[in-house]
C-alpha positions as CSV (number, residue, x, y, z in Angstrom):
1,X,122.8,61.3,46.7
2,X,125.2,60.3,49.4
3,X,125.5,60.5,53.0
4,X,127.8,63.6,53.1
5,X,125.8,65.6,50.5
6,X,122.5,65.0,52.1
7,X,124.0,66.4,55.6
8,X,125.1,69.3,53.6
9,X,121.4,69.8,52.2
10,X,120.2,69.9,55.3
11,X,122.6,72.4,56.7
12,X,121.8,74.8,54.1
13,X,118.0,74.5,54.4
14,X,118.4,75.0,58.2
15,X,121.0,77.5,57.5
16,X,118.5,79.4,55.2
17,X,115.6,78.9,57.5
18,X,117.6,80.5,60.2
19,X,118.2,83.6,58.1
20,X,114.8,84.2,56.5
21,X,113.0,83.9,60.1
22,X,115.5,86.3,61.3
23,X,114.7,88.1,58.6
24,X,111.1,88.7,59.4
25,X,112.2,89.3,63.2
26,X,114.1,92.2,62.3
27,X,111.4,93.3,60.0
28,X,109.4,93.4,63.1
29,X,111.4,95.0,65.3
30,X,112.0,97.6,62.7
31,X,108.5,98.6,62.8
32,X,107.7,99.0,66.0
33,X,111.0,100.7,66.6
34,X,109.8,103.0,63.7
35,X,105.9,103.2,65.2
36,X,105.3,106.8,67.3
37,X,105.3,105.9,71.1
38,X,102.5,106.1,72.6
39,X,102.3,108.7,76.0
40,X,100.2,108.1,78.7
41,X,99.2,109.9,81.8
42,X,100.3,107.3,84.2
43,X,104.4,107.7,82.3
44,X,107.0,108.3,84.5
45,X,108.9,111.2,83.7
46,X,111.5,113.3,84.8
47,X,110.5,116.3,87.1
48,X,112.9,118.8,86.2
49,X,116.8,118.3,84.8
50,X,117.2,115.1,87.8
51,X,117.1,112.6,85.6
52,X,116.8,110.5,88.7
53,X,113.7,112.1,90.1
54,X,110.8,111.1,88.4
55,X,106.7,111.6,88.6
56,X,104.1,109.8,87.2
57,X,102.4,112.6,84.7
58,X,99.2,112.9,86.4
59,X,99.0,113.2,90.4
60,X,95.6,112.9,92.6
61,X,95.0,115.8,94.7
62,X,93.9,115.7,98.1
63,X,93.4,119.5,98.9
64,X,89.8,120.3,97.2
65,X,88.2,122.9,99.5
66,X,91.2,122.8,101.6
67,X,90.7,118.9,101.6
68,X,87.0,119.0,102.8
69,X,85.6,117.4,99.8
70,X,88.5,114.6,99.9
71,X,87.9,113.8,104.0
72,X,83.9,114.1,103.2
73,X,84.8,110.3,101.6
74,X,85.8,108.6,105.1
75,X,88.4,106.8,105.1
76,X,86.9,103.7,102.7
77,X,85.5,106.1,99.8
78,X,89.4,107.8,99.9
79,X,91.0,104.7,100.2
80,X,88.7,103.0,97.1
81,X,89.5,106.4,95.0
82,X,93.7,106.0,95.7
83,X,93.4,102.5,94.7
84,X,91.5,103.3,91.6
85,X,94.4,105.7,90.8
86,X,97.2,103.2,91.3
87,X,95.7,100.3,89.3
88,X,95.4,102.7,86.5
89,X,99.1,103.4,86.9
90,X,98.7,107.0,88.6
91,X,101.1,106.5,91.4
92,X,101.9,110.5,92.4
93,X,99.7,111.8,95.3
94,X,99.4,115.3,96.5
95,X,98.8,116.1,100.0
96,X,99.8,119.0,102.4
97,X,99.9,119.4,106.1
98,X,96.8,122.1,105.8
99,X,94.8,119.6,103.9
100,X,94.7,117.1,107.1
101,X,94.9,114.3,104.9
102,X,98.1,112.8,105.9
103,X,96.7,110.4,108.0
104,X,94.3,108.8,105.5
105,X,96.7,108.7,102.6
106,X,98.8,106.5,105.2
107,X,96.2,104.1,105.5
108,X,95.3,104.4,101.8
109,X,98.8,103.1,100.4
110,X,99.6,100.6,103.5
111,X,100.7,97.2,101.6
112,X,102.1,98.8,98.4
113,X,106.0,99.0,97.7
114,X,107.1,102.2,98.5
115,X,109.3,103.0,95.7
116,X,106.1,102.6,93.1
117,X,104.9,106.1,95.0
118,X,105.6,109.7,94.1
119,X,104.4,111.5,97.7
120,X,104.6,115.4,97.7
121,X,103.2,117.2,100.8
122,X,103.8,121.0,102.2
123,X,104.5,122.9,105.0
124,X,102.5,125.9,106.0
125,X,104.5,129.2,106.9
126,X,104.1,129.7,110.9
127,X,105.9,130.5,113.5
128,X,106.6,126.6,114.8
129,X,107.8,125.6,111.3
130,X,110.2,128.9,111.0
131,X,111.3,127.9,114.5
132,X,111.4,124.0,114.1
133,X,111.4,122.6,110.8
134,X,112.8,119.5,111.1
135,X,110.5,118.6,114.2
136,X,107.9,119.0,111.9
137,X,109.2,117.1,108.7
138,X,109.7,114.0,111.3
139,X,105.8,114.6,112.0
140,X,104.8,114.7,108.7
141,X,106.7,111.1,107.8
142,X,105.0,109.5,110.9
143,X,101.5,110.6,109.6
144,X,102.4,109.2,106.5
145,X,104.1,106.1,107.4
146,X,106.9,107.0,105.2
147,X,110.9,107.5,105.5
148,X,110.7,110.2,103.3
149,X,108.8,112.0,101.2
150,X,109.2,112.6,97.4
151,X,109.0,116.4,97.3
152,X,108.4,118.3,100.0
153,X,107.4,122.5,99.5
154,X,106.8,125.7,100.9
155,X,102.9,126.4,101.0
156,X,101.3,129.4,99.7
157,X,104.5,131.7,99.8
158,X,103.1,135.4,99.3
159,X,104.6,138.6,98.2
160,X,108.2,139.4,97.2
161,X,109.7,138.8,100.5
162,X,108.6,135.4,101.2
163,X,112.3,134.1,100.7
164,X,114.0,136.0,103.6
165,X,111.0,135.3,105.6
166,X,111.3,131.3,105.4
167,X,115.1,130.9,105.4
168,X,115.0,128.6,108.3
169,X,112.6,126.6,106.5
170,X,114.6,126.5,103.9
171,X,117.7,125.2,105.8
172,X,115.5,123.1,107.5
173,X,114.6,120.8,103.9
174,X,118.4,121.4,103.5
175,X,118.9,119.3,106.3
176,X,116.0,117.0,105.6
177,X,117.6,116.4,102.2
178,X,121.0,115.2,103.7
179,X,118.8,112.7,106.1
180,X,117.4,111.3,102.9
181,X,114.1,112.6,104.7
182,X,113.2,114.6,101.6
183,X,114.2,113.7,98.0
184,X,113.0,117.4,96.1
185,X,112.0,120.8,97.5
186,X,110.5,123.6,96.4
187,X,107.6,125.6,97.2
188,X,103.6,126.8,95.7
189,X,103.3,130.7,95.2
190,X,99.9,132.8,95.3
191,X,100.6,136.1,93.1
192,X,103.3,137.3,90.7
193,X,104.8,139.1,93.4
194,X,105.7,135.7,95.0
195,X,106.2,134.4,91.4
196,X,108.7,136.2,90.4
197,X,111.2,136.0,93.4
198,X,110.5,131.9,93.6
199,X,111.6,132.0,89.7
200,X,115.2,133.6,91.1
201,X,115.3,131.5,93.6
202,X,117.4,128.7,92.6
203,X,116.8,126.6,96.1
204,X,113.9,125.8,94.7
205,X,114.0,122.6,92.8
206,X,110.1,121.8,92.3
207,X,107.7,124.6,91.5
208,X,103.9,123.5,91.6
209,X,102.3,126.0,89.4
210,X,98.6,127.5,88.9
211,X,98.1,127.0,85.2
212,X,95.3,127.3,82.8
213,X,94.8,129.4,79.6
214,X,91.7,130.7,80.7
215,X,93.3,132.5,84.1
216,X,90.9,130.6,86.8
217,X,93.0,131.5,90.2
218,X,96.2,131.7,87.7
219,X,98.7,134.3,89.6
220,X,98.6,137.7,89.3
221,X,98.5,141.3,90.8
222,X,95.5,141.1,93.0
223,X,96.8,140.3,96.7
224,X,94.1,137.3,97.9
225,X,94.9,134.1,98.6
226,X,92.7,133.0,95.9
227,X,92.5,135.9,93.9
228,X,89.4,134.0,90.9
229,X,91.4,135.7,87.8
230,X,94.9,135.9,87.1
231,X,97.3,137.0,84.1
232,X,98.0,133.8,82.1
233,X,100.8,136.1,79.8
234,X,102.5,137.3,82.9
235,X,102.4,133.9,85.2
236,X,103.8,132.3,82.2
237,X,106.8,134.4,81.4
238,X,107.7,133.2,85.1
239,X,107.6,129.5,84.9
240,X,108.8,129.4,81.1
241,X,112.0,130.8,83.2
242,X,112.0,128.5,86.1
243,X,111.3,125.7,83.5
244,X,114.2,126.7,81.5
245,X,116.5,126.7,83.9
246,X,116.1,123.2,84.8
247,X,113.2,123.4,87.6
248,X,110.8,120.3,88.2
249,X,106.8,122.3,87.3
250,X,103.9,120.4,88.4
251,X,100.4,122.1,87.2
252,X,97.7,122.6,89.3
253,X,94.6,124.5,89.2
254,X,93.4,122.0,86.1
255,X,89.8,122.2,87.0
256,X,89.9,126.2,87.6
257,X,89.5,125.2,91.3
258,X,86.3,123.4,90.6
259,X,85.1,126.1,88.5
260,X,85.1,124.6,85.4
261,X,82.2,123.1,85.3
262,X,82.0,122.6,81.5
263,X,83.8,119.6,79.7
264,X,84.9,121.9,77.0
265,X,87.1,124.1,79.8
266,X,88.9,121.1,81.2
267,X,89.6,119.8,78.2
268,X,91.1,123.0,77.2
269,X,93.0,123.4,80.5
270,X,94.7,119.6,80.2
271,X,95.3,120.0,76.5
272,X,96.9,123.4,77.6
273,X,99.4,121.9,80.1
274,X,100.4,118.7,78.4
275,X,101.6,120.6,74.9
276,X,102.6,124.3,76.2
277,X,106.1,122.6,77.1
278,X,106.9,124.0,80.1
279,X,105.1,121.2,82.6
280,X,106.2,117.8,84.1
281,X,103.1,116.6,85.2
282,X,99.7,117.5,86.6
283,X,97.8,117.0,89.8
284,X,93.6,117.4,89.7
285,X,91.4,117.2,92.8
286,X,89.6,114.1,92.4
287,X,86.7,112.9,94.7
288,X,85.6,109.4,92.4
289,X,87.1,106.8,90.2
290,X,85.1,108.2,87.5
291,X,87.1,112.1,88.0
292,X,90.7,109.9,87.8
293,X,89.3,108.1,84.3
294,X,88.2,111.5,83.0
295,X,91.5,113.1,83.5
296,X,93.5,110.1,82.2
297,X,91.5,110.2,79.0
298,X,91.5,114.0,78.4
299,X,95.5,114.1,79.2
300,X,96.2,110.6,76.8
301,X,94.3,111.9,74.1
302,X,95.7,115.5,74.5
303,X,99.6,113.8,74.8
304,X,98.9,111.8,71.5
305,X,96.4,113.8,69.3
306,X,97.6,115.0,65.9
307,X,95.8,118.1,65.7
């Protein structure tokens, strides 16, 4: 064999080598393109038709009892439990003005970027937030030691004239928004009354929602704050409607307030919420690192369970 035909040889064999492991790369990539993804509860997805604005599926609450049984931790056990969250890749927390836990989520998430945070907090209807909203959007940043916040919403709007009533509020977040003070806004509702004029509303960009089949503290015709029973068919119709036209819906009430007690109820309640359709993410009151690993089990295997 001469020179010329053994360099030709050897080009083909790398030439073929080159193919056949390129070959078995594509193979590969073919497969996992073709393999279901798997969902998670600490995804980030998009909260509504913003494809920009996006929350992590599950959220820690800070409001149990108002926030009692999150401030009963000090400011070490609360830290330790936001932590716990974010290292398992649950990076959206809920807090609220009337919770009084603004200042310890501050000193919970000092060190960590930022933009790897989904922060929603709300703002009581009273008569120095009707007067002065902005003043007290600048307050609530301060206590957080943030620039903005994520989403910020109306808290506990009642009855069918809650939207005339908070108006300056409303122009208020308008403002905020503009400042870059406030990415989303929107509001929490207690009764269908209040329901069903939010779900006409179209200010409202983010609508955090009581939701569980069984109807613990789910809206509904009974005028208490926190009427215990609600009607699951009628709150439903509402944010199936909000939902469709292109509003953010966060779930809450995923433990029935604390009521459900039994395993088989919150599993029921997360597997409800993660396949009805109609809900972005979750938040659950958590007060341990073992509550965060419960509901990140029972929402992965609801997300990705064939049955």
């Amino acid at each position: 064999m001469n020179d010329e035909n053994r360099i030709s040889r050897r080009a083909f064999i790398r030439q073929t080598t080159a193919l056949t492991g390129a070959a078995v790369v594509g193979s590969e990539l073919a497969a996992i393109e073709a393999a279901p993804r798997v969902r998670t509860a600490a995804d980030w997805v998009p909260l509504g038709s913003n494809r920009k604005l996006k929350i992590t599926r599950l959220g820690v609450g800070t409001g149990s009892v108002g926030g009692q049984v999150q401030r009963d931790l000090g400011q070490e056990g609360f830290t330790r439990l936001i932590r716990h969250a974010y290292d398992r890749g649950v990076r959206y927390i809920d807090t609220a003005d009337n919770y009084r836990t603004h200042e310890m989520v501050r000193e919970a998430i000092k060190g960590l970027p930022r933009e790897t945070l989904f922060i929603q907090t709300k703002m009581p209807i009273k008569a120095e937030n009707l007067a002065d909203p902005l003043k007290t959007i600048d307050r609530y940043r301060q206590e957080l030691g943030v620039e903005y916040v994520d989403s910020l919403l109306i808290h506990c709007a009642m009855g069918d004239n809650w939207v005339a009533k908070v108006k300056p509020m409303m122009d208020g977040f308008n403002e905020a928004q503009r400042r870059g003070w406030v990415r989303a806004k929107g509001v929490s509702c207690h009764g269908l009354p209040s329901l069903r004029a939010a779900t006409g509303n179209d200010w409202i960009e983010v609508q955090l929602a009581r939701i569980n089949p069984q109807g613990r503290y789910v809206d509904g015709h009974d005028p208490q704050v926190m009427a215990p029973q609600g009607s699951v068919p009628e709150a439903v119709r509402e944010i199936k409607a909000m939902h469709a036209k292109g509003r953010g819906i966060i779930g809450m009430k995923m433990v029935g307030n604390g009521d459900f007690t039994s395993p088989d109820d919150r599993e029921k309640a997360i597997r409800y919420a993660m396949t009805c359709g109609f809900v972005d993410a979750v938040v659950v009151g958590c007060k341990s690192s073992a509550e965060v690993d419960e509901a990140i089990d029972r929402i992965n295997r609801a997300l990705n369970s064939k049955g």
